[in-house]
Each structure stands twice: as structure tokens, then as C-alpha cells.
C-alpha positions as CSV (number, residue, x, y, z in Angstrom):
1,X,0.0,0.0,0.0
2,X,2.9,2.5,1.0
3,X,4.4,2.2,-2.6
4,X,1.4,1.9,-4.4
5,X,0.7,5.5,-3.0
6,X,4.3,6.8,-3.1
7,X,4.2,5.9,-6.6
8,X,1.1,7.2,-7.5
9,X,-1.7,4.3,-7.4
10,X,-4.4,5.1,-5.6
11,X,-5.4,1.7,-2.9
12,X,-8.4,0.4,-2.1
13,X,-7.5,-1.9,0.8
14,X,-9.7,-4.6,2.9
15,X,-10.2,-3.3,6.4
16,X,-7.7,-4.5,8.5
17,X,-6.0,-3.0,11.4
18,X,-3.0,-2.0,9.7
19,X,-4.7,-0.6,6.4
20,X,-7.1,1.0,8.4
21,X,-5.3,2.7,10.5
22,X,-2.9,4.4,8.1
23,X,-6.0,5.5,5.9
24,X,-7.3,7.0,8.7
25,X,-4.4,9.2,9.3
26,X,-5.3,11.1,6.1
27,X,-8.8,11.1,6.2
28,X,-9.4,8.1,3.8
29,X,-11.6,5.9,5.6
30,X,-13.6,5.7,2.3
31,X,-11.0,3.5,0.8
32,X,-11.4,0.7,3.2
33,X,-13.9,-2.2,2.4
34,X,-15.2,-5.3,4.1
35,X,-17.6,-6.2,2.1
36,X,-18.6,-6.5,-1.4
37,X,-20.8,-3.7,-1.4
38,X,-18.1,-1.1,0.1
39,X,-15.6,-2.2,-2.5
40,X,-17.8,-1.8,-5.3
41,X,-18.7,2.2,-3.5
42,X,-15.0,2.5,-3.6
43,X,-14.2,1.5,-7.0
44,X,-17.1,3.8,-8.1
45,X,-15.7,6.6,-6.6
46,X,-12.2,6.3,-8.2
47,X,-14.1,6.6,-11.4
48,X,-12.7,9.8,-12.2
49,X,-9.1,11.5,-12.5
50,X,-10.2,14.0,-10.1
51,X,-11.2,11.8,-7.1
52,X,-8.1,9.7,-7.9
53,X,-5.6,13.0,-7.5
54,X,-6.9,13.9,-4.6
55,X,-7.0,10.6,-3.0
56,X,-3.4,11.5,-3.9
57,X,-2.9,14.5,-2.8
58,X,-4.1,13.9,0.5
59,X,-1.9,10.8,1.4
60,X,1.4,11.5,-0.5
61,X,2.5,14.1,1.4
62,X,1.7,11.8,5.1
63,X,3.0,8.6,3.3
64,X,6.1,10.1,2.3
65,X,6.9,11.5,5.8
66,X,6.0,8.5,7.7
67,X,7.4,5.6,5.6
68,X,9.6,7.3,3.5
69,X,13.3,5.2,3.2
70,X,15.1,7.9,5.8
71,X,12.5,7.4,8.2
72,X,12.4,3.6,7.5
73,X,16.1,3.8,8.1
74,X,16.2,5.2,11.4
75,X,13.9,3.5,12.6
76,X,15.8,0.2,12.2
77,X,18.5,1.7,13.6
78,X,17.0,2.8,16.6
79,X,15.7,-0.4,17.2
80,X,19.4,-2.4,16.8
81,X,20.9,0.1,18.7
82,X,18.3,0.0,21.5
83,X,17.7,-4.0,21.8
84,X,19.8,-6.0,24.1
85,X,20.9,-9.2,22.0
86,X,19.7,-11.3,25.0
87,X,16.2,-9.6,25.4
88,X,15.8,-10.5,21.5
89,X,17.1,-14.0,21.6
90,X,14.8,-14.9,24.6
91,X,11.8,-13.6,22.6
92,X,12.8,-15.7,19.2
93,X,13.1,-18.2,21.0
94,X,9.7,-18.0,23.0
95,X,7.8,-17.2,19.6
96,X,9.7,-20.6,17.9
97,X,8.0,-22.8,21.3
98,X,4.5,-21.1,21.2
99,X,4.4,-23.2,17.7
């Protein structure tokens, strides 16, 4: 979904919790669906160039500034620096003996 909108494709996603809550951020609940009959609303609304720009317009700009690659980026490295190897091996290893 990030790239889609980064490069300029407008997303209609299914309503879950991550999808939803970044369309929410710029005011795009209209986008989510969960059924057939909000997806086809969706699509219809998409129809023109116009709705489709400022779909756009409105979630570039937030996009961008949250997920962009330099924000991606220092967010990894926050984590690495931050985690103690010991805390993060204990946790792999509890998520491999939930299974």
C-alpha cells in the first residue's frame, strides 16, 4: 500500500487493522472495504481522474513523511541500537516454542 501510494496508485484496501489505521491518518476511511458492497462504492468513486488526485494528494505528502526510506532507516537503527541481544534472543526463542 505505501508504494502503491508513493508511486502514485491510488489503494483500495480490505479493512484490517493495519490498512485502516494508516488511511485514517489522512482522512481516507472511504477506501477501506469489508464487504462486497463497500468495495464496489469504492471503486465507483475512483471513477474519475479527479477523485483519484486527490486521493493523492491527501496521502502522499503523510505517506512520504512516515514511511519514507530515511524514516524507514532510522527507525531500524534505533531499534538495533536499543535492543539488548539477550532480550531478543529470549523472545525468538519464545515465539519458535509457542508453535
Amino acid at each position: 500500500m505505501i508504494a502503491s501510494i508513493n508511486w502514485g496508485v491510488p489503494v483500495i484496501a480490505s479493512r484490517t487493522k493495519e490498512y485502516e489505521t494508516t488511511l485514517k491518518k489522512v482522512g481516507l476511511e472511504y477506501a477501506l472495504f469489508s464487504n462486497s458492497e463497500e468495495l464496489t462504492q469504492a471503486i465507483e468513486r475512483f471513477r474519475t481522474a479527479e477523485a483519484r488526485n486527490e486521493y493523492l494528494d491527501r496521502a502522499q505528502p503523510v505517506i512520504w513523511r512516515e514511511y519514507s526510506p530515511d524514516t524507514i532507516t532510522e527507525q531500524f537503527i534505533k531499534i538495533c541500537t536499543e535492543a539488548k541481544p539477550q532480550n531478543l534472543i529470549e523472545r525468538v526463542r519464545s515465539i519458535h516454542l509457542s508453535y
